[in-house]
DSSP file (Angstrom, degrees, kcal/mol; ACC not computed):
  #  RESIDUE AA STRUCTURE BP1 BP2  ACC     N-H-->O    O-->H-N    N-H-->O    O-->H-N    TCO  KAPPA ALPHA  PHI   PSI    X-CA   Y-CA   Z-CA
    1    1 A X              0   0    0      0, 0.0     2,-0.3     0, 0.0    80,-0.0   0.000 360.0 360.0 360.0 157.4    0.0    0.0    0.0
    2    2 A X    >>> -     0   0    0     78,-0.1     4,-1.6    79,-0.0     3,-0.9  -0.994 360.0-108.6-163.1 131.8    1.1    3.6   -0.9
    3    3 A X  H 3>5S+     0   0    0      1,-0.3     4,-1.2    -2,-0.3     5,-0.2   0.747 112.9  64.6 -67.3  -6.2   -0.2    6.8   -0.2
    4    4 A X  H 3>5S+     0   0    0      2,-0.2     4,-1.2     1,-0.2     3,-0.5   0.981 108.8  42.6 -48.7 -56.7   -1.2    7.2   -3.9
    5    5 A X  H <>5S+     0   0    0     -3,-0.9     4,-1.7     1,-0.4     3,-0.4   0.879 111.4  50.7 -90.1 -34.1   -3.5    4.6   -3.5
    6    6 A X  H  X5S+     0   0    0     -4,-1.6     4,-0.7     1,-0.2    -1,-0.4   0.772 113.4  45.0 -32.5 -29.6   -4.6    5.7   -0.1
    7    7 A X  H  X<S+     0   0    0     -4,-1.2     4,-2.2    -5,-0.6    -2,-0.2   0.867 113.5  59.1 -92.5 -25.0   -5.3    9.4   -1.7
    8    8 A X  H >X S+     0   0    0     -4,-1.2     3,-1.3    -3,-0.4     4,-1.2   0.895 114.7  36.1 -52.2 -94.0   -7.1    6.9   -5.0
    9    9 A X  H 3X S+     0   0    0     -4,-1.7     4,-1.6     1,-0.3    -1,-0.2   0.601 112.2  51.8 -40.8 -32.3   -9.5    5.4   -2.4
   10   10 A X  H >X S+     0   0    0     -4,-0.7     3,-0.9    -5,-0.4     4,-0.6   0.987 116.2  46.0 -69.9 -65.4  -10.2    8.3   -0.2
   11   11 A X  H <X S+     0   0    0     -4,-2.2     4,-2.3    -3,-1.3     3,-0.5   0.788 115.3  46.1 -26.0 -62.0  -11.2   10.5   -3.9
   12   12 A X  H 3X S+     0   0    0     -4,-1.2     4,-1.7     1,-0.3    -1,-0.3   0.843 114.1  47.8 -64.6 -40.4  -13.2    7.8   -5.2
   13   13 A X  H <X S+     0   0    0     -4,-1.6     4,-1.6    -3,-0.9    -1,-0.3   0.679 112.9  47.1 -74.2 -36.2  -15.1    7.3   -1.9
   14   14 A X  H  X S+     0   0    0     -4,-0.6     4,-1.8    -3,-0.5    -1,-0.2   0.880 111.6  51.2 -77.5 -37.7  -15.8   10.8   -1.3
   15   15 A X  H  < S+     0   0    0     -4,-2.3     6,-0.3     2,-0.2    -2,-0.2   0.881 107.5  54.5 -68.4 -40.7  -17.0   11.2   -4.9
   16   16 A X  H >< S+     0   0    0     -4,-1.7     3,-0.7    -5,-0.3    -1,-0.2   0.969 109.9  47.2 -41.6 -68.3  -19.2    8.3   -4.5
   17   17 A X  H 3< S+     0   0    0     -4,-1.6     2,-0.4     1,-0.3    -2,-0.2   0.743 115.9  43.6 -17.0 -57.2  -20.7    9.9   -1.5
   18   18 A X  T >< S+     0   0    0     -4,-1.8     3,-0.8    -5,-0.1     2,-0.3  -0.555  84.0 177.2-120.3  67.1  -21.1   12.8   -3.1
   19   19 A X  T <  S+     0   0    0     -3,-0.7    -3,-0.1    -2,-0.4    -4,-0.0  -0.624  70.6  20.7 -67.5 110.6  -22.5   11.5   -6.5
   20   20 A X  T 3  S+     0   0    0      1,-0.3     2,-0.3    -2,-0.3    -1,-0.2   0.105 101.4 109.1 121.0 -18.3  -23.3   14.4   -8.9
   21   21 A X    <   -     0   0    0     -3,-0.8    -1,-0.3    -6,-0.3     2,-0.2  -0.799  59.1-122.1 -92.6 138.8  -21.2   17.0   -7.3
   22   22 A X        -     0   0    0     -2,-0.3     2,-0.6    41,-0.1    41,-0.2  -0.658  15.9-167.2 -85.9 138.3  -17.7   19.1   -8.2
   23   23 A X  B     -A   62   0A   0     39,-4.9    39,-1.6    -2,-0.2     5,-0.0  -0.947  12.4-141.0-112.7 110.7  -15.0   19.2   -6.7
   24   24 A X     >  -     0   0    0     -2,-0.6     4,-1.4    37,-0.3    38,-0.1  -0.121  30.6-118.6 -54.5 173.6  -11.9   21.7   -7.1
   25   25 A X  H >> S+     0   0    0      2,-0.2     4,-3.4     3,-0.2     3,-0.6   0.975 114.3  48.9 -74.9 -70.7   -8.5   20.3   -6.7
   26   26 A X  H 3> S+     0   0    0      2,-0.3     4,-1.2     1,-0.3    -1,-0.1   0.762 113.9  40.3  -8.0 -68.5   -8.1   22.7   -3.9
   27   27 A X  H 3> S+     0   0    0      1,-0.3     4,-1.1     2,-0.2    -1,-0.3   0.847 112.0  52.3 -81.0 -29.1  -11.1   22.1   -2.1
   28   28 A X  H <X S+     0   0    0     -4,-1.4     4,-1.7    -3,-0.6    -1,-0.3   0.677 112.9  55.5-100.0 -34.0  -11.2   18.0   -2.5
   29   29 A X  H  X>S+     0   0    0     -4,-3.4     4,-1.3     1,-0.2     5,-1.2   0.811 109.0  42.5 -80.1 -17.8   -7.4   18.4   -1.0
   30   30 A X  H  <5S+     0   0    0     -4,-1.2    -2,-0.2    -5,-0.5    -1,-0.2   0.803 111.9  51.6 -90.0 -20.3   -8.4   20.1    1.8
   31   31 A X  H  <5S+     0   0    0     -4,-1.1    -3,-0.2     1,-0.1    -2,-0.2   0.883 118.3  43.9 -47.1 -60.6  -11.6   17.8    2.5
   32   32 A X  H  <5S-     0   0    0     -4,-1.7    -2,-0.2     1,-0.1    -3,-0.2   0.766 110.7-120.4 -79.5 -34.0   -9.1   14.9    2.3
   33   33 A X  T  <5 +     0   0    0     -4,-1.3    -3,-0.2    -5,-0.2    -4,-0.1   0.538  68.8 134.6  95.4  21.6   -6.1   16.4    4.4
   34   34 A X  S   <S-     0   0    0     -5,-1.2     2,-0.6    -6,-0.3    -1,-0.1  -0.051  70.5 -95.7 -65.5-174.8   -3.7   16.1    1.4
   35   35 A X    >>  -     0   0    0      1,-0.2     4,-1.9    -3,-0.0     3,-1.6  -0.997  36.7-126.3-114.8 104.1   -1.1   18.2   -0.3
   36   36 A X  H >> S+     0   0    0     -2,-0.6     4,-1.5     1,-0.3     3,-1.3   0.862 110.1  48.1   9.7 -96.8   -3.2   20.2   -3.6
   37   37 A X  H 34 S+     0   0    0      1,-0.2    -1,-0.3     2,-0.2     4,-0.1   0.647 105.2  50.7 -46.4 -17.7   -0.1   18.6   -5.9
   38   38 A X  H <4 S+     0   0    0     -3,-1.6    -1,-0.2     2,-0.2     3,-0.2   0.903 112.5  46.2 -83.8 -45.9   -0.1   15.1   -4.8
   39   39 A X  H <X S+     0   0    0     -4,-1.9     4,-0.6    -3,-1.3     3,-0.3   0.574 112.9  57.1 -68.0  -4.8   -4.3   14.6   -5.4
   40   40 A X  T  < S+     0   0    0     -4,-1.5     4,-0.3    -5,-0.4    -1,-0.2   0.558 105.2  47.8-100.5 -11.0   -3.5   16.3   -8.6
   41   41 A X  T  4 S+     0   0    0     -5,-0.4    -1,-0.2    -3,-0.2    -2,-0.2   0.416 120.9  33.1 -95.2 -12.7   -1.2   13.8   -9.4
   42   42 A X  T  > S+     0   0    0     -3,-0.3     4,-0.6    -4,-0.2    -2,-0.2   0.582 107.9  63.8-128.2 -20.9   -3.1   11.1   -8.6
   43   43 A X  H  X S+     0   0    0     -4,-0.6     4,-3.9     2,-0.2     5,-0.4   0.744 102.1  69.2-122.0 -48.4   -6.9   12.7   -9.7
   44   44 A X  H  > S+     0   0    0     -4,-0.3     4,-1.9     1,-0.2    -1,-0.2   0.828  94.9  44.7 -60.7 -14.9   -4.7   12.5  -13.0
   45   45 A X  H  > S+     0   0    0      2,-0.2     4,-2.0     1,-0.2    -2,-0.2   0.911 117.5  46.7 -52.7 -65.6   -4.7    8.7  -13.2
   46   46 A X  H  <>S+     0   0    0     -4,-0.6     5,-3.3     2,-0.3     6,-2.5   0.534 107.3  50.9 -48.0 -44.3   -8.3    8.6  -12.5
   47   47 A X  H ><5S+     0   0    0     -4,-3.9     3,-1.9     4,-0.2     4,-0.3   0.981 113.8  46.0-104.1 -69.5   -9.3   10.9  -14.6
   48   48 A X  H 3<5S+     0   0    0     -4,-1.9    -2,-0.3    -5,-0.4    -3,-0.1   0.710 112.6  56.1 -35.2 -39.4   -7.1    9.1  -17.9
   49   49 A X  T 3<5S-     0   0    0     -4,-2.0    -1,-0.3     1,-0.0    -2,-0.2   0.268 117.6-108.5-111.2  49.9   -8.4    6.0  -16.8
   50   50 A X  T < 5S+     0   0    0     -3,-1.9    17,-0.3     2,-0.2    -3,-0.2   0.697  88.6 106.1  65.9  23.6  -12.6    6.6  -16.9
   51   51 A X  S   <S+     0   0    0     -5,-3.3    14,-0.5    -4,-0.3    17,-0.4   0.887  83.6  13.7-100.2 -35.6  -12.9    6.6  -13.1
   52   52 A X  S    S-     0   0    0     -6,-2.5     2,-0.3    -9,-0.2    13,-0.2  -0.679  77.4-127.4-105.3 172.0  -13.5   10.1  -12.3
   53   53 A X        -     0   0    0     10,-0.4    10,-0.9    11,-0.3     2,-0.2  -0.723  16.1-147.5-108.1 164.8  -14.5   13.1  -14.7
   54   54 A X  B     +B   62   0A   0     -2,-0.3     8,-0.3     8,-0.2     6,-0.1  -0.757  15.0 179.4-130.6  83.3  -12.8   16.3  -15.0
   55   55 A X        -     0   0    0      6,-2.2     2,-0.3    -2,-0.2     6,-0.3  -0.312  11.6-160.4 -94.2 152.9  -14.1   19.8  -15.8
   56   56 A X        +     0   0    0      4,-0.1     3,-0.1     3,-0.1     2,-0.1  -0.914  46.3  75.9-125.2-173.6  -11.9   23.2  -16.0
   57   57 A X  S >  S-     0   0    0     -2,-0.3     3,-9.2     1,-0.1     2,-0.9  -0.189 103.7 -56.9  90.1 169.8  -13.0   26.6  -15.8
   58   58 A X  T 3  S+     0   0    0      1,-0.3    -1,-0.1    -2,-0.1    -2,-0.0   0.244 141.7  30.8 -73.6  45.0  -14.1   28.6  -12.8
   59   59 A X  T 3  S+     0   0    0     -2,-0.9    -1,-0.3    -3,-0.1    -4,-0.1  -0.233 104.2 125.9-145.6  26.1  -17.4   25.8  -11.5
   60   60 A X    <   +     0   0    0     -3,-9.2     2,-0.2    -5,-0.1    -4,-0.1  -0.352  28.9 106.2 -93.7-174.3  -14.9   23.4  -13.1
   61   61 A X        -     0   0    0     -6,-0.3    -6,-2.2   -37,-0.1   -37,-0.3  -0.840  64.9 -45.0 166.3-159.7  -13.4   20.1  -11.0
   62   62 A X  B     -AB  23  54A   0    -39,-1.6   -39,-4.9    -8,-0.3    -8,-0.2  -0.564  49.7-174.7 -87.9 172.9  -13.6   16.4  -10.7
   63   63 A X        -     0   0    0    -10,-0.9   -10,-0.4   -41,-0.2   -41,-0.1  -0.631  28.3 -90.5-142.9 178.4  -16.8   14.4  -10.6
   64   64 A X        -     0   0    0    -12,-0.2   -11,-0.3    -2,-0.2     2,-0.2  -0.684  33.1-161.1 -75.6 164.2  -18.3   10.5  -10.1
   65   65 A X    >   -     0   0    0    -14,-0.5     3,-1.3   -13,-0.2     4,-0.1  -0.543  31.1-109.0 -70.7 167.9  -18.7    8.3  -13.1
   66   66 A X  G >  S+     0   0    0      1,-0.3     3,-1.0    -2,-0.2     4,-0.3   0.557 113.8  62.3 -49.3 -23.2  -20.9    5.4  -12.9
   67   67 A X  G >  S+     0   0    0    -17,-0.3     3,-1.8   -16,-0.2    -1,-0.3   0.812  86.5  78.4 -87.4 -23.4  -18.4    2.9  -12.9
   68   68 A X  G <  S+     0   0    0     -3,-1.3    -1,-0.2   -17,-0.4    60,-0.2   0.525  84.1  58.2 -88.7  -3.8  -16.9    4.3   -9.6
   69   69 A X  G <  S+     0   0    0     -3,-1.0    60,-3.0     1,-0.2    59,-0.7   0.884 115.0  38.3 -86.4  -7.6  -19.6    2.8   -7.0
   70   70 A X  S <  S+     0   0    0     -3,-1.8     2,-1.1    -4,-0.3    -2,-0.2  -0.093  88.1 137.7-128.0  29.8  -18.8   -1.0   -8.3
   71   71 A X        -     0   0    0     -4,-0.2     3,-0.2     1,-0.0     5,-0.1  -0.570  56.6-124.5 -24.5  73.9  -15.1   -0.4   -8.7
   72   72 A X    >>  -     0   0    0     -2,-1.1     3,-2.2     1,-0.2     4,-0.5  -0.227   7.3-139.5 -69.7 126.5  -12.8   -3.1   -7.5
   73   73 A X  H 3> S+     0   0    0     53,-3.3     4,-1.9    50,-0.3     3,-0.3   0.776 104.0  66.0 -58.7  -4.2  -10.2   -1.8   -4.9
   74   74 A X  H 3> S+     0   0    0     49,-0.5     4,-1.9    52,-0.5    -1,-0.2   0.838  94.1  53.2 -90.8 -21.0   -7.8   -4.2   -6.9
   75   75 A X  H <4 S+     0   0    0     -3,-2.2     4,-0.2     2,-0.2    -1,-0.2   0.558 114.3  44.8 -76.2 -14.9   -8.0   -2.1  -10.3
   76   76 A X  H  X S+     0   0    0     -4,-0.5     4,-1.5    -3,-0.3     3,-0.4   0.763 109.6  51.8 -83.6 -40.3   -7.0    0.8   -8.2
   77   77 A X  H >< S+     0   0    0     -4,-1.9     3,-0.7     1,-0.2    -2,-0.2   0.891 107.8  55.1 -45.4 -58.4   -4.4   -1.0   -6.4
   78   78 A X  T 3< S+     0   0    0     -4,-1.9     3,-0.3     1,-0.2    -1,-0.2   0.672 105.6  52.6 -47.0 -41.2   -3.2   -2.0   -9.9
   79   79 A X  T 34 S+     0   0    0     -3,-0.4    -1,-0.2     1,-0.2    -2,-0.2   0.656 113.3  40.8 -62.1 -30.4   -2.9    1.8  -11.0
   80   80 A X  S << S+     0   0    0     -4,-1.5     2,-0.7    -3,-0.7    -1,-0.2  -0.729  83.3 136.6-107.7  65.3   -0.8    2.9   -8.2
   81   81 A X        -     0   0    0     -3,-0.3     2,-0.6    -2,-0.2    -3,-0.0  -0.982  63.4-117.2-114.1 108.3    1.7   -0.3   -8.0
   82   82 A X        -     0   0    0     -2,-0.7    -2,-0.1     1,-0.1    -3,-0.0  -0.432  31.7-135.5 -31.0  95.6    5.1    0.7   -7.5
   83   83 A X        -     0   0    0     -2,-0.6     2,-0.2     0, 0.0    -1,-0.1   0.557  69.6  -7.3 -36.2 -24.8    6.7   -0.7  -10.8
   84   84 A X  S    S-     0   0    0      0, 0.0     2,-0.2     0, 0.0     0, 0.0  -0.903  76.9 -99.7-157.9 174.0    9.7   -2.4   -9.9
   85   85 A X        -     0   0    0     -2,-0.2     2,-0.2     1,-0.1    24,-0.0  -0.377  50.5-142.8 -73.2-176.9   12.0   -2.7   -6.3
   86   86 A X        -     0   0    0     -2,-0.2     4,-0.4     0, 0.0    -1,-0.1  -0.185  28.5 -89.8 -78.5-160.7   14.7   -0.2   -6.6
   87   87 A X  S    S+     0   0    0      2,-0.2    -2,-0.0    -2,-0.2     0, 0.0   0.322 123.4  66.4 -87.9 -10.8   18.1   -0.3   -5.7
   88   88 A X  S    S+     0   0    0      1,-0.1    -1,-0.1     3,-0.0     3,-0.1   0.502 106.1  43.8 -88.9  -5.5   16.9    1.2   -2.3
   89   89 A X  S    S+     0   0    0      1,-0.1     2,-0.3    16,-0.0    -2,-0.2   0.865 102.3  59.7-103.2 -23.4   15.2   -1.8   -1.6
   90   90 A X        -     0   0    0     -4,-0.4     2,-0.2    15,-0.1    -1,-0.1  -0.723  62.0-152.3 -95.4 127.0   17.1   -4.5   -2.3
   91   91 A X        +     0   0    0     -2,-0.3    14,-1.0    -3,-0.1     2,-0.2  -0.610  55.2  47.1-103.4 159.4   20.7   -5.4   -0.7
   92   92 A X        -     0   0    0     -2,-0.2     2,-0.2    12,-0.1    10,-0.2  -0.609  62.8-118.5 121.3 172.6   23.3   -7.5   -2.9
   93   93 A X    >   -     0   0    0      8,-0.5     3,-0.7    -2,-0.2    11,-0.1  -0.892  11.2-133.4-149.8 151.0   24.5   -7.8   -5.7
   94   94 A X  T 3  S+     0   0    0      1,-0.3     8,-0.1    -2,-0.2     7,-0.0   0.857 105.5  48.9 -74.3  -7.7   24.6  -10.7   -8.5
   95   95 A X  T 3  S+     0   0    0      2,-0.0    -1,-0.3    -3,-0.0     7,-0.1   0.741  91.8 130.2-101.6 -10.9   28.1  -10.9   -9.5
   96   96 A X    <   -     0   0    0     -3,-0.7     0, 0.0     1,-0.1     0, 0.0   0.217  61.2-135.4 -19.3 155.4   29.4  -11.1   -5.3
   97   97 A X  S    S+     0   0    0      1,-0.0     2,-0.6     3,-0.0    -1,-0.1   0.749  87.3  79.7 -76.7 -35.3   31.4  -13.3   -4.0
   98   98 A X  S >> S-     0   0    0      1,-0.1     4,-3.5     2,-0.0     3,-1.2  -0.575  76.2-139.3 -94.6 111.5   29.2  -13.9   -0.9
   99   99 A X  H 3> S+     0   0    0     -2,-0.6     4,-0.8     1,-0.2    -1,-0.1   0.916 101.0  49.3 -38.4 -43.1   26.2  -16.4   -1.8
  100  100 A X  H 34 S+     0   0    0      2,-0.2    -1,-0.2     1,-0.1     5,-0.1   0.767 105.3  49.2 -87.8   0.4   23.9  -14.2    0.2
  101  101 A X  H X4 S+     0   0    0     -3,-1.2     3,-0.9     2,-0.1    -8,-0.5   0.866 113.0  55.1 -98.4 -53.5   24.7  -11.1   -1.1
  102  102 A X  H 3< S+     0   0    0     -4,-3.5    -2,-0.2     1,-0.2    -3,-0.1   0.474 117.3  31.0 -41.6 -13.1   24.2  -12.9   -4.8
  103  103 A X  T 3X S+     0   0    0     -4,-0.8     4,-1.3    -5,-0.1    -1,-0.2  -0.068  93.7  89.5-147.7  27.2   20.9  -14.1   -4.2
  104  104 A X  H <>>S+     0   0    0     -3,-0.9     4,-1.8     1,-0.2     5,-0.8   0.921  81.2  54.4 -55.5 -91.1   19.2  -11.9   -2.0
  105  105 A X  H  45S+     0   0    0    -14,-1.0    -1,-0.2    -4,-0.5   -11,-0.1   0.302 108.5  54.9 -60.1  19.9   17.7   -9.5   -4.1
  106  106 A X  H  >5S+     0   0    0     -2,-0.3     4,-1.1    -3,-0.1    -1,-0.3   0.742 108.2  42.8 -74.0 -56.8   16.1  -12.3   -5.9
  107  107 A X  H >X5S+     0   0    0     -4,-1.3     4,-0.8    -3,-0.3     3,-0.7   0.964 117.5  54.5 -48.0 -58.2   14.4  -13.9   -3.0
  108  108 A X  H 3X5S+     0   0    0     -4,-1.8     4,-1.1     1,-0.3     5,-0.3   0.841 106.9  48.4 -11.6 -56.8   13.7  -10.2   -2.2
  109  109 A X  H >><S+     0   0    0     -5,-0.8     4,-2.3     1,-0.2     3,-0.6   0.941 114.3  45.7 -63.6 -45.6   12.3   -9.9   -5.5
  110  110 A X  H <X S+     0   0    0     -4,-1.1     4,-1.0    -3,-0.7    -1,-0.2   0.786 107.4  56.0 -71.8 -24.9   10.0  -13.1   -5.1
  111  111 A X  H 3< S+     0   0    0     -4,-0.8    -1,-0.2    -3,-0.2    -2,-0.2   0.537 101.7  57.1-104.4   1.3    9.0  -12.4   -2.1
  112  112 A X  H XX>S+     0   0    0     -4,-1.1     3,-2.7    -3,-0.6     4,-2.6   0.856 109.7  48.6 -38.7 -85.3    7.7   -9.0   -3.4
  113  113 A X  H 3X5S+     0   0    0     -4,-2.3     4,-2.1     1,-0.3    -2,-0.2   0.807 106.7  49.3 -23.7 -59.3    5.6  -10.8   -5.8
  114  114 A X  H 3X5S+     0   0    0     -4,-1.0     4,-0.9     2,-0.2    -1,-0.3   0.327 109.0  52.1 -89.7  -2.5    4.1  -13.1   -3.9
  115  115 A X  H <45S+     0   0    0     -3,-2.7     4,-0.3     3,-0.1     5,-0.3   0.772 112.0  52.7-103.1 -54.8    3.1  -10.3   -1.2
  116  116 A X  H  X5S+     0   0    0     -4,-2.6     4,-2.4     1,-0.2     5,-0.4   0.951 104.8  52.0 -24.4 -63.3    1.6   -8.4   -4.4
  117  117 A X  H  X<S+     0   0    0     -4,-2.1     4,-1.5    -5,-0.5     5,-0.4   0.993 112.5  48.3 -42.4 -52.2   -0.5  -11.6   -5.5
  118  118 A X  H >X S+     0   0    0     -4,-0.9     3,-1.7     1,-0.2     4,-0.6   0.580 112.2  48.1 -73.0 -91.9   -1.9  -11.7   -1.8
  119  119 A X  H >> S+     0   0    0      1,-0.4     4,-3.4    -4,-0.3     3,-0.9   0.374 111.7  45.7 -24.3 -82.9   -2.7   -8.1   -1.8
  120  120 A X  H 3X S+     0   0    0     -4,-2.4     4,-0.9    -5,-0.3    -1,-0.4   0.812 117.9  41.6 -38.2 -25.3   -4.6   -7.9   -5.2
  121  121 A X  H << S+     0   0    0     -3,-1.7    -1,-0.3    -4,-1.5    -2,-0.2   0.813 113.6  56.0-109.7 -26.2   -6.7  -11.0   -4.8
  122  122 A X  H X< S+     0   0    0     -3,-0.9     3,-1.9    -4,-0.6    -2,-0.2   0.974 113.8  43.0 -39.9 -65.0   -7.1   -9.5   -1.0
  123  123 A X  H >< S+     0   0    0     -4,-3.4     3,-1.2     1,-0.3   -49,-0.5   0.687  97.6  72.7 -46.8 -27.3   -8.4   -6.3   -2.9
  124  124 A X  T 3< S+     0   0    0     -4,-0.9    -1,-0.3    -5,-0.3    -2,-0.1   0.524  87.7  64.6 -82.4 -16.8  -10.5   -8.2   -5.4
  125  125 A X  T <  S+     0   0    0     -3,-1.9     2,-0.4    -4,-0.2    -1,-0.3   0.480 100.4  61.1-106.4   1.0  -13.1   -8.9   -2.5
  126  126 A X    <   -     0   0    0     -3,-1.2   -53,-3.3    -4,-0.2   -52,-0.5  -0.964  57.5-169.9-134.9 132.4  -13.9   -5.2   -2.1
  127  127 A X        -     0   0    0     -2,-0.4   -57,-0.1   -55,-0.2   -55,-0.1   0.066  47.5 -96.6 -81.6-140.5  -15.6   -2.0   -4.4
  128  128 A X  S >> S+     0   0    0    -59,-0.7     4,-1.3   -60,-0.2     3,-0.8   0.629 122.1  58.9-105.9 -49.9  -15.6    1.6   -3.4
  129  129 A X  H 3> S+     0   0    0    -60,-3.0     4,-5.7     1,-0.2     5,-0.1   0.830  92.9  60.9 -67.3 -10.6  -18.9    1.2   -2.2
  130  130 A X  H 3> S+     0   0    0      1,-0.2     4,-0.9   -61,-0.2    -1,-0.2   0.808 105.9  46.4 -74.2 -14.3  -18.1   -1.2    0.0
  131  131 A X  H <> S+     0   0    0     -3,-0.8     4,-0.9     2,-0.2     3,-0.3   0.780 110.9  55.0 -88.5 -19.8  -15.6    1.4    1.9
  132  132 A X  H >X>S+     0   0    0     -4,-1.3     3,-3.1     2,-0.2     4,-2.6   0.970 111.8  46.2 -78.0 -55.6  -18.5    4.2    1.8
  133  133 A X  H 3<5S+     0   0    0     -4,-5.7    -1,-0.2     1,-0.3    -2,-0.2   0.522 108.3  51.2 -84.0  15.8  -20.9    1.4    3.6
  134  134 A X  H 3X5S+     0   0    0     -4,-0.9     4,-2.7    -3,-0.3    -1,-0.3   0.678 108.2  58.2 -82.3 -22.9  -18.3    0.5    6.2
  135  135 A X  H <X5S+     0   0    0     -3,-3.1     4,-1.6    -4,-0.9    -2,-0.2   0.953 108.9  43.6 -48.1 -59.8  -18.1    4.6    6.8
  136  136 A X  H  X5S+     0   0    0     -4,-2.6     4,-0.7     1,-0.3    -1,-0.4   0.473 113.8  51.8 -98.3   2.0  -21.7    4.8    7.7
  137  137 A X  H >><S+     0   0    0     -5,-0.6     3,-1.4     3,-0.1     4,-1.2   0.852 114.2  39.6 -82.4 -66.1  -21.2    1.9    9.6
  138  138 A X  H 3X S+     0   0    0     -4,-2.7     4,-1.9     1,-0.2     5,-0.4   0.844 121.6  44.1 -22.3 -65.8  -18.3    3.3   11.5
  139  139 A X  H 3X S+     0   0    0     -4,-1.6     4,-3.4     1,-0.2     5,-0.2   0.849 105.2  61.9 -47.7 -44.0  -20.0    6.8   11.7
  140  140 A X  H <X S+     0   0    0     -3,-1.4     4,-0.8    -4,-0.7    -1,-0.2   0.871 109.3  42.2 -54.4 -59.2  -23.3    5.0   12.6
  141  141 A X  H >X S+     0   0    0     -4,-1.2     3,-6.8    -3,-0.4     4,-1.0   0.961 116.9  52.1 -59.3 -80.8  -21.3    3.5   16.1
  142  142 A X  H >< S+     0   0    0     -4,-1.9     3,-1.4     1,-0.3    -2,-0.2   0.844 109.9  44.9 -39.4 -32.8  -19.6    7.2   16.7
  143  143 A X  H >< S+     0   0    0     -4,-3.4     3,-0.9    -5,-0.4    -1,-0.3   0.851 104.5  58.2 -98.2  -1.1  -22.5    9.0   16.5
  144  144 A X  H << S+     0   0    0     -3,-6.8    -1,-0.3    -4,-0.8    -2,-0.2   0.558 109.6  49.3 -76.4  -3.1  -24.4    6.7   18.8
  145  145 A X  T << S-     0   0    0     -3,-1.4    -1,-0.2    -4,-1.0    -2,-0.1  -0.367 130.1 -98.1-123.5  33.7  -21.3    7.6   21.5
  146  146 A X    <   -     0   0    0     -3,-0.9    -1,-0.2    -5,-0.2     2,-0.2   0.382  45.9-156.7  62.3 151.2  -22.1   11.2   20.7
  147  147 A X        -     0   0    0     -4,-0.2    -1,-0.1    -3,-0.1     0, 0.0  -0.754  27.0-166.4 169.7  84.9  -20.5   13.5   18.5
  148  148 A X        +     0   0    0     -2,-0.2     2,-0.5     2,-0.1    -2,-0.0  -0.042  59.3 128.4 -96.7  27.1  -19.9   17.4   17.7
  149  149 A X        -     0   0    0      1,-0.0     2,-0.4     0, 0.0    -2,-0.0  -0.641  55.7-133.2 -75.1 109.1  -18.7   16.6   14.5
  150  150 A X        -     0   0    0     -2,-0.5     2,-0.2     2,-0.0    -2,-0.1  -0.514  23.1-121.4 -92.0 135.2  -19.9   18.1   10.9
  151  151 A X              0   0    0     -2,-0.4    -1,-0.0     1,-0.1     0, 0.0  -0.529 360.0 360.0 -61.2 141.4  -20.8   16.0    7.8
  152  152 A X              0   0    0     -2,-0.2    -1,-0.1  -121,-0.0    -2,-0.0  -0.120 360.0 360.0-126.3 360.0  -19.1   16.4    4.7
């Protein structure tokens, strides 16, 4: 997990919510507790690949599509995937002398993979509405233990 895809889910989930409505970059970063450039980076994803809509001009912002209440959190997951390890994650090297320093970043590598696999097929069991109706469930508890707290 990565905060891209954390800022993905939070966006999508708020837009759901608020089906039919616009949002500036601005205001939807400040809603979310984000950084302006980082949802803007990420809104752009979204927006390229048919989950959210995008308006400009001054009533412009993002918007729902339809596709976004039956979403699968594993198609987002998919969009924000780190591409590769780096060289900051992985210790070793292949041409060493030392057997574990030669096959390290392999195992490394595999064991990458295989933490990926479970994740996505972890993800696959859940949309975007299903995080809205865990909210109001969650919300549902808090505001039965009282609450000065405004909806958005």
């Amino acid at each position: 997990m990565n905060l891209s895809f954390t800022i993905a889910l939070h966006a999508l989930t708020f837009l759901l919510k608020h089906d039919g409505e616009c949002f500036s970059s601005t205001r939807l970063a400040e809603l979310m507790c984000v950084n302006p450039a980082q949802l803007r980076a990420v809104m752009k994803i979204l927006v390229a690949e048919g989950y959210v809509q995008s308006s400009n001009g001054k009533l412009g912002g993002y918007s729902s599509t339809a596709r976004i209440a039956e979403t699968r959190l594993s198609e987002v997951f998919d969009l924000f995937r780190a591409p590769t390890l780096d060289s900051r994650t992985l210790t070793g090297k292949p041409d060493s002398t030392c057997e574990i320093a030669r096959n390290m970043s392999s195992v490394v590598s595999d064991f990458a993979e295989a933490e990926y696999r479970l994740a996505h097929e972890y993800y696959t069991r859940f949309s975007i509405s299903d995080i809205l109706n865990t909210i109001h469930i969650k919300e549902d508890i808090h505001d039965k233990h009282g609450s000065d707290h405004a909806a958005v």
